[in-house]
C-alpha positions in Angstrom: 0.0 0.0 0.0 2.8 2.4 0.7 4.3 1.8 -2.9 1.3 2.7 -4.4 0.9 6.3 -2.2 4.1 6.8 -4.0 3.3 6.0 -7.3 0.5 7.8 -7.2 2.0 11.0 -5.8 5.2 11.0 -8.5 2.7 10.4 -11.1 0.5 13.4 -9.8 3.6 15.4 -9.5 4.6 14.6 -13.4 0.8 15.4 -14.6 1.4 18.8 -12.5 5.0 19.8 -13.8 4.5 17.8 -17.5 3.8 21.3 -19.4 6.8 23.2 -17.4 8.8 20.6 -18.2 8.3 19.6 -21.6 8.3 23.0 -23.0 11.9 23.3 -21.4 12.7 20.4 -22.4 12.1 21.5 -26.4 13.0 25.4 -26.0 15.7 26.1 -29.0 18.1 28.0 -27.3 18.6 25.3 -24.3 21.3 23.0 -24.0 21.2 20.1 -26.4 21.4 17.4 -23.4 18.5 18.6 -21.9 16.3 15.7 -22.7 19.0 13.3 -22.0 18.8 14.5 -18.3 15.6 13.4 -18.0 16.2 9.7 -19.1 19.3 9.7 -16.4 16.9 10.8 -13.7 14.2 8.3 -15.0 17.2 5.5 -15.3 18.7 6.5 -11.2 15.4 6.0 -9.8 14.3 3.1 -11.2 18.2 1.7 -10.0 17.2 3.5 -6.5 13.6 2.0 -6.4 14.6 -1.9 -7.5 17.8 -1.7 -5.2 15.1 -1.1 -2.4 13.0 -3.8 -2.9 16.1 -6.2 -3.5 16.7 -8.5 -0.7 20.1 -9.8 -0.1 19.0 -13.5 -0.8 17.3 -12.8 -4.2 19.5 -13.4 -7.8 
């Protein structure tokens, strides 16, 4: 149940952010990398998340 509150509240926190993000995300004048960063973030939590849930027992 406690996964879920979290899921939940990330996923409300994208829908909230999404536009704010995105359009920086495409703005000409940024950085080329700037969509890259997002994937990096997506990719470390997802490694933080699955690492959490590992037990020391599982292969």
């Amino acid at each position: 149940m406690n996964n879920q509150r979290l899921v939940i509240l990330l996923l409300l926190i994208a829908y909230i952010f999404s536009p704010t993000l995105f359009s920086w995300i495409i703005n000409p004048e940024g950085a080329w990398f700037r969509p890259y960063i997002v994937w990096v973030l997506v990719i470390i939590i997802a490694y933080v998340v699955q690492a959490r849930r590992k037990r020391p027992h599982d292969f």
